[in-house]
GUVEX-388547 format. One record per residue (C-alpha): z, y, x; residue number from 0. Coordinates in pm, whole numbers. Layout:
{r {Z,Y,X},NUM}
...
This chain:
{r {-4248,26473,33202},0}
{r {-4230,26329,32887},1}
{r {-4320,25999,32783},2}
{r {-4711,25978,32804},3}
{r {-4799,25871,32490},4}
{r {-4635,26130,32305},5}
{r {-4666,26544,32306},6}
{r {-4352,26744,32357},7}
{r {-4363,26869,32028},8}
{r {-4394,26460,31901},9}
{r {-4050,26353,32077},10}
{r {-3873,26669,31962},11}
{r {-3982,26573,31599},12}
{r {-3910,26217,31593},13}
{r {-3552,26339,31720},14}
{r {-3509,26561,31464},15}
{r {-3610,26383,31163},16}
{r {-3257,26166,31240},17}
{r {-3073,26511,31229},18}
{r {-2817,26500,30951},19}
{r {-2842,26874,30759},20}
{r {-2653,27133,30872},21}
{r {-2442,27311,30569},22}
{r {-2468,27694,30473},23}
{r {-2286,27920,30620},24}
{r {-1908,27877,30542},25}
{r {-1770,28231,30593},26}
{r {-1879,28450,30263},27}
{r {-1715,28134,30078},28}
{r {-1401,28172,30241},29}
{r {-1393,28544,30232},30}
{r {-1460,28538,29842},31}
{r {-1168,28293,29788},32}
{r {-956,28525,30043},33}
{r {-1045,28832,29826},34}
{r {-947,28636,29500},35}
{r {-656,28542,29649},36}
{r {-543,28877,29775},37}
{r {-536,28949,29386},38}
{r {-284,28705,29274},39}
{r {-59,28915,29520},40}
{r {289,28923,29320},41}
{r {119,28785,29038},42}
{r {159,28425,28857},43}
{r {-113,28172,28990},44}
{r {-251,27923,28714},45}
{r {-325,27606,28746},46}
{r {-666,27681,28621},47}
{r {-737,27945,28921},48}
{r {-520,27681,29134},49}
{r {-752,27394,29016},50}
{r {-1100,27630,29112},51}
{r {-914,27733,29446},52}
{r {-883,27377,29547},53}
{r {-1235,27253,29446},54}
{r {-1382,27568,29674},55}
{r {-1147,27452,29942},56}
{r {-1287,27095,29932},57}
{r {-1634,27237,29912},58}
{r {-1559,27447,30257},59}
{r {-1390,27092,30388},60}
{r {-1691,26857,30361},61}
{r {-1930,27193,30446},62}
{r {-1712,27194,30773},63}
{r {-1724,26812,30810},64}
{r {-2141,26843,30805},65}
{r {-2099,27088,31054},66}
{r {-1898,26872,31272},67}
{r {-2147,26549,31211},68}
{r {-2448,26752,31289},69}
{r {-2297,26898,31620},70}
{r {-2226,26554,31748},71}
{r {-2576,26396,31628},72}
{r {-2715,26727,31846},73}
{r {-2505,26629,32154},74}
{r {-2570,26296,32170},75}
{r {-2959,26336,32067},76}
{r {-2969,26570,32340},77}
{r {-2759,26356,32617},78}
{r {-2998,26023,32546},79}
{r {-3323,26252,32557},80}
{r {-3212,26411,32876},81}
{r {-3140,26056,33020},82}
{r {-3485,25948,32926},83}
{r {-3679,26213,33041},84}
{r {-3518,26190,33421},85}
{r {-3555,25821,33418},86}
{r {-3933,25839,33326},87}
{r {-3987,26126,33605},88}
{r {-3812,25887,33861},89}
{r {-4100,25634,33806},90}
């Protein structure tokens, strides 16, 4: 089913090792600026807490941009492995 020189557990490697990293988990960053946040509630808003708001946004940003990268690396990885296993089995 696979190609004949290699193991299962070969291909699935040599596809992986082109995998770009998946972030951490986004949500208890997002929740801990939401909570901060919901302190400043009818108070003033510096721009030093303004200034660490926006660098944790643009932390969660290129976090979600990873995400994004690594789900289309998986799709296509998975689409052109697919396509290679059925046209071996055809021969």
């Amino acid at each position: 089913m696979f190609f004949k020189t290699e193991k299962p557990s070969a291909y699935w490697s040599k596809v992986r090792k082109k995998a770009p990293k998946v972030p951490d988990i986004t949500c208890p960053a997002i929740d801990h600026l939401l909570d901060k946040m919901e302190k400043l509630i009818g108070k003033e808003l510096s721009l030093s807490k303004y200034k660490s708001f926006e660098r944790k946004m643009d932390k969660l940003r290129k976090a979600n941009e990873q995400l994004r990268e690594s789900g289309i690396y998986w799709h296509d990885a998975c689409k052109e492995a697919i396509r290679d296993l059925l046209g071996k089995q055809g021969k």
